[in-house]
N, C-alpha and C positions, 0 to 999 in steps of 0.2 A: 143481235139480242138487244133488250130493253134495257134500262135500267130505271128503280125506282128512286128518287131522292126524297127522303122523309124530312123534314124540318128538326133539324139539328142547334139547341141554342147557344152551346160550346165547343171549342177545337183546342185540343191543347197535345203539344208533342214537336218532335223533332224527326226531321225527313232530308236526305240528300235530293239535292236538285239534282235530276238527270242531267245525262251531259249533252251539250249543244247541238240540233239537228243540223243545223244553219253550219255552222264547222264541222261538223261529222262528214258531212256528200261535201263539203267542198274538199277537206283533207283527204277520203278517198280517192277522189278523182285527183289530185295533185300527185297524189303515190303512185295512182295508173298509168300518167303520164311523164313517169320518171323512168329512166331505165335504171336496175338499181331495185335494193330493198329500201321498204319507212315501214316503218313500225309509229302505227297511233297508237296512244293509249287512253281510256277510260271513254271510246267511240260508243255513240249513240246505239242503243237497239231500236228501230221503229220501223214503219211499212217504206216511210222514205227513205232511210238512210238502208233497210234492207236491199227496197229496189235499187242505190245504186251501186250495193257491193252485189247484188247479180249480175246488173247489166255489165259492170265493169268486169267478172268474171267472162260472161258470153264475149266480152271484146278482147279478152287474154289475158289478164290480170291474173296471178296466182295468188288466193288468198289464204292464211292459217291464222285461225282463231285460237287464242287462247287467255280463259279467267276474263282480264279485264285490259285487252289488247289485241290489237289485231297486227300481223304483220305481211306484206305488199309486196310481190314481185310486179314491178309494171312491166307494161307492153311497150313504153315510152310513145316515140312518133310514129310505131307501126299496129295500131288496132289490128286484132285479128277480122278477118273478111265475114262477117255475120249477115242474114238477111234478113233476120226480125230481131226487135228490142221489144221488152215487155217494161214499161218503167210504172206498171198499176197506176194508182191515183196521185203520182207526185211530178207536179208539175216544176219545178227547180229541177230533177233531177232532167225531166225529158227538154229542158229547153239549154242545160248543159249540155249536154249529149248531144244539141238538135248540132250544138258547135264542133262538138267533136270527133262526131260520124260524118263530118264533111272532110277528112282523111280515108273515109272506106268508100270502096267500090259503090255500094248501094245496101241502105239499108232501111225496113220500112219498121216505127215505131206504131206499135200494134193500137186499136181501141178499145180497153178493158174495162172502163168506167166511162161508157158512153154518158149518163146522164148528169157526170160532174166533169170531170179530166176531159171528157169528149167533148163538153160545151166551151172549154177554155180556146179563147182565138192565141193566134200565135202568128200571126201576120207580119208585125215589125222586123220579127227576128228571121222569118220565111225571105222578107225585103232583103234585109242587111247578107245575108246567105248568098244570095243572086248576085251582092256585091263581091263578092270573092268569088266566082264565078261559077259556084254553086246549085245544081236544080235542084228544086224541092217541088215536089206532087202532093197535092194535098186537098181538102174539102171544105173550101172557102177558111182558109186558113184554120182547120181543125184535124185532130185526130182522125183515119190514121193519116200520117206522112210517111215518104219515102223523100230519103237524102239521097242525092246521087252525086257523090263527091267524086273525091281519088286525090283531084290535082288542085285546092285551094290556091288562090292568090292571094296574096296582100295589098294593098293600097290603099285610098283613100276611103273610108267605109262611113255611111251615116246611118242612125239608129234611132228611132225614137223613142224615148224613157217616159210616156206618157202614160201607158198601163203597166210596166213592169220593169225593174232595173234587172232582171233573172235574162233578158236578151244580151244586155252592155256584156254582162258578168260572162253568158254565153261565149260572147267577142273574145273577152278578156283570157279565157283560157286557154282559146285556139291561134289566136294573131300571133301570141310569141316563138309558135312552133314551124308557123308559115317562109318561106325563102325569103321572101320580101318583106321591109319595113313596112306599117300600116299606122294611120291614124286613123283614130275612131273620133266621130261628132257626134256627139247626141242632137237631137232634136227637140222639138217642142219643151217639155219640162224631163226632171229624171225625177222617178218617182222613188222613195225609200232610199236617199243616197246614203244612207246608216250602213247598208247591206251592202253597197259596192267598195266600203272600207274592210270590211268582212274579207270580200275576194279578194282585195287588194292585198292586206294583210298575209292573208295566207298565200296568194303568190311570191309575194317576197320571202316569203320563211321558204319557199320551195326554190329561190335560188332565180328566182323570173323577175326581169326588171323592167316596167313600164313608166312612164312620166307622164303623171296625172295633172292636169289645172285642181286650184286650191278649189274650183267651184264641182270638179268632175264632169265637164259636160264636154271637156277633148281629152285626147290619149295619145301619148306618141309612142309605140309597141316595135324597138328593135324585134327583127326576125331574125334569123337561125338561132333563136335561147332553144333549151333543151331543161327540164324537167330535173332537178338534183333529186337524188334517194333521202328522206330525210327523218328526224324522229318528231311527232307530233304529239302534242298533251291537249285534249279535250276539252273545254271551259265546262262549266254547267248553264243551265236554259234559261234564260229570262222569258221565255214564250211560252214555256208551260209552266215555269213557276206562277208566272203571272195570277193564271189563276188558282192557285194554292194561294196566294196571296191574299187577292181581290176576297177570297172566302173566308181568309183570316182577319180581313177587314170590316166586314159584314155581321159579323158573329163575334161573341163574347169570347175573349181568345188569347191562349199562350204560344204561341206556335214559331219553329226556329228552322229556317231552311239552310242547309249548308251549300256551300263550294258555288257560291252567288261572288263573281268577283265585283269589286268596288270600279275596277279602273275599266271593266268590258269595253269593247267596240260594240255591243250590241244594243241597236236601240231599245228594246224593249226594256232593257233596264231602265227607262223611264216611270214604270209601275212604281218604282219605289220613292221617286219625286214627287209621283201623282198622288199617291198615298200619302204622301208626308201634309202635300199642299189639301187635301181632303181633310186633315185633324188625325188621321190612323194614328197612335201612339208606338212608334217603328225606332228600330233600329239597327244601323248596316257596319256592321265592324268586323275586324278580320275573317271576311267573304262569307260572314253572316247576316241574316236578316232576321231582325226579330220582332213580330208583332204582336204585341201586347191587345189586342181590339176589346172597344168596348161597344161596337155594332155602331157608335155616332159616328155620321160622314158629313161635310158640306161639300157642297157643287162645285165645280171648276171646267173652267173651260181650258181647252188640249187642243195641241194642235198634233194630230198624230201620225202625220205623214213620217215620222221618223220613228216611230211606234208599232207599225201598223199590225205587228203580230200579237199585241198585248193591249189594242183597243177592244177587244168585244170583253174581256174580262174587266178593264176600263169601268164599260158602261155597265157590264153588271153588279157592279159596287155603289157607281150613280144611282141606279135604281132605288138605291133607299137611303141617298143623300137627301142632305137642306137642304130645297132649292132646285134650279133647274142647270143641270151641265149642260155644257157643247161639245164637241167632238169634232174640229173642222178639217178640211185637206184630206181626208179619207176615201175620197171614191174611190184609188183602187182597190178599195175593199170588194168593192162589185164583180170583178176579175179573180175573185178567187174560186176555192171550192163549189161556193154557190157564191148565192150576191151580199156577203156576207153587212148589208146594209136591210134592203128589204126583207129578204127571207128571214133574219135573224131578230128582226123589230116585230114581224106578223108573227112569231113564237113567243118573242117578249110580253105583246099584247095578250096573247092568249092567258098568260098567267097572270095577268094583272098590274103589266106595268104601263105606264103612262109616258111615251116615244112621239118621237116624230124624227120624222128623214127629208133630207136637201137631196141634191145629185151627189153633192160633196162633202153632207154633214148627218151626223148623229145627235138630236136633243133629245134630253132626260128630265121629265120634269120627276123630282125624287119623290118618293112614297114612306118616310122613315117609318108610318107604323107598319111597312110591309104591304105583300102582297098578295092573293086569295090565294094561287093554284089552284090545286086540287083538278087539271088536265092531264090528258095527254100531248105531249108536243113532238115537233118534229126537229130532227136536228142536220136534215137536208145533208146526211153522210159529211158531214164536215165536225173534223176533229175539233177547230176552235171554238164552233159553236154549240160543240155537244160539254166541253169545256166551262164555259160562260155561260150556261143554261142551269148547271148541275149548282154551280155559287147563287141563282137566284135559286132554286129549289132549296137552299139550306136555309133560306129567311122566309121560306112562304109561311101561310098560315096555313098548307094541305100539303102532299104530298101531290110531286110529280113526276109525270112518264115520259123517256126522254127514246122516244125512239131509235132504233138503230145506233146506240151507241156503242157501241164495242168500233164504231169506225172511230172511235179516239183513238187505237192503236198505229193510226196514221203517223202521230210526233210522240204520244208520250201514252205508251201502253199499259206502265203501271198508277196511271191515277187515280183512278180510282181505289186503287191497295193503298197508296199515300193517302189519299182523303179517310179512307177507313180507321188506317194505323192512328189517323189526328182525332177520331173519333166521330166523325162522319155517319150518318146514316144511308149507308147507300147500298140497294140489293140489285142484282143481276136477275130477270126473271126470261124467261122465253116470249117472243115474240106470237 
């Protein structure tokens, strides 16, 4: 389905941040691979964090849902013997997995979103795999794959973190269940090392001990650990608040998001520095945010390699800054859903903003009186940029058509019911 965004010139209300995708599928799979009950509580709903409480069922996991909790029988060190994985369009989840189905016999992860999920390579992690003595079958390192495990080794494993820290993190889950001690090297750069604190984090809450360099780019991962049962609490989203945000920034605005904690590991709570350092009139106090917006921004230049899920909402706020922002250190933006650098500037363009793109950078030259709309755009099935499209549609001077967006239910399903609740104009129409 479409959606229309009409040019909205206030938001005023108060909204819970959903709770963290990014901790939702990594705390599942930590429960999966415990023997033992955990009980999360206040876990993500989304197509991601769906896909990985299925796949983690087809692999034996027992789950029971209840209100605002889930609670986890794992399968610990013995996944049941499965021969397809369906992990939809979420690429963390199938490249966790890609680590974890290297304990089963053979099992092939299916191609359901050829023209997004099917376009992502996965080559490093297909490499590092081989190094534990792993085969993988595959189509020039694409969608589908077949793992053909059973008997992982340990050892010395090297990785490259140049398009994705979701391979390391892969490593990270499966090495401590291995016979043998293993170190991991990264290679080339590691991209998003925000997000390998994330893993890290949550491994140790599970009872798993690794010894990371202060830089993350080696690992020393005793083997025979085993997975504790554990009880886990959910943070809320800096990735999809982001842009709740970036919209309360833009727009004449009273608006208060809750359960935003102050002290997160997640990079993306950097929107609310960036905001701050933009002029937004904000403020973050007991794991509230509040912005007061009077729609004036100034430019800044980010460096958002440590950001990288809360840059496109970023630049949507840029858009009708003083001045011109940067955006630097972002190519693996290109590795994502789509190439969330070009595809998401040629939509930008289309309604009237004024962009330009590096291999590794986003420039904004800002628009404050706005910008025309009044198109149809595409939003190349990617939830972030159907996200950071909908924030320039509430400052245009036309309304606009944001194709295919209900694939926002990919991280954060109800956003557009939160944007509504703030007083949004936003209608759902048929395609």
């Amino acid at each position: 389905m479409d959606v229309i965004v009409t040019p909205t010139p206030s938001l005023k209300g108060e909204i819970g941040a959903l709770s963290s995708k990014n901790y939702t599928t990594r705390y599942l799979l930590a429960a999966a691979l415990a023997e033992g009950t955990s009980t999360i509580h206040f876990p993500a709903h989304s197509e991601d964090s769906d896909a990985m409480r299925r796949c983690i069922r087809d692999l034996g996991a027992v789950l029971e849902e209840e209100d605002s909790k889930i609670v986890i029988q794992g399968f610990g060190s013995s996944p049941r013997d499965v021969r397809e994985l369906n992990v939809g369009n979420a690429g963390a989840v199938l490249r966790f997995l890609m680590g974890v189905t290297a304990l089963c016999p053979e099992v092939t992860f299916v191609n359901t979103y050829p023209d997004s999920l099917g376009k992502r390579p996965h080559d490093d992690l297909i490499d590092a795999l081989g190094q534990l003595g792993v085969e993988v079958q595959h189509e020039q390192g694409r969608l589908p794959i077949t793992i053909k495990g059973g008997k992982p080794k340990g050892g010395h494993i090297r990785v490259s973190g140049s398009v994705s820290s979701q391979y390391l993190s892969a490593l990270l889950f499966v090495t401590p269940m291995l016979a043998e001690d293993s170190t991991i090297e990264v290679l080339n750069d590691l991209k998003s090392k925000v997000v390998i604190g994330q893993t890290l984090e949550v491994l140790e809450q599970a009872g798993i001990v690794i010894h990371a360099s202060d830089d993350y780019m080696s690992f020393r991962v005793p083997g025979g650990q085993s997975y504790q049962p554990q009880t886990y609490t959910v943070q809320g989203d800096y990735p999809g608040s982001a842009a709740v945000l970036a919209a309360a920034a833009v727009t004449q605005s009273d608006v208060k998001i809750l359960r935003l904690m102050e002290q997160s590991k997640q990079g993306e709570r950097a929107i609310v520095d960036v905001l701050r350092m933009m002029e937004v009139p904000l403020t973050h106090e007991n794991n509230v945010v509040h912005v007061q917006g009077n729609g004036k921004l100034k430019a800044i230049e980010f460096d958002g390699d440590a950001a990288t899920d809360a840059v496109l909402a970023m630049v949507a706020a840029a858009v009708f800054a003083e001045g011109t922002s940067r955006f630097y250190n972002v190519e693996n933006l290109r590795y994502k859903e789509c190439d969330r650098i070009t595809d998401y500037l040629n939509e930008l363009r289309k309604a009237g903003a004024n962009v330009e793109e590096r291999q590794a950078e986003i420039i904004v030259h800002g628009r404050p009186e706005g910008v025309e709309g009044g198109v149809e755009i595409n939003a190349h099935y990617d939830h972030r940029v159907i996200m950071a499209l909908t924030v320039v549609g509430l400052r245009a001077k036309q309304p606009l058509r944001i194709r295919d967006a209900h694939h926002v239910a990919k991280s954060y399903p109800q956003y557009f019911d939160h944007l509504q609740a703030l007083g949004a104009s936003v209608q759902w129409v048929k395609e």
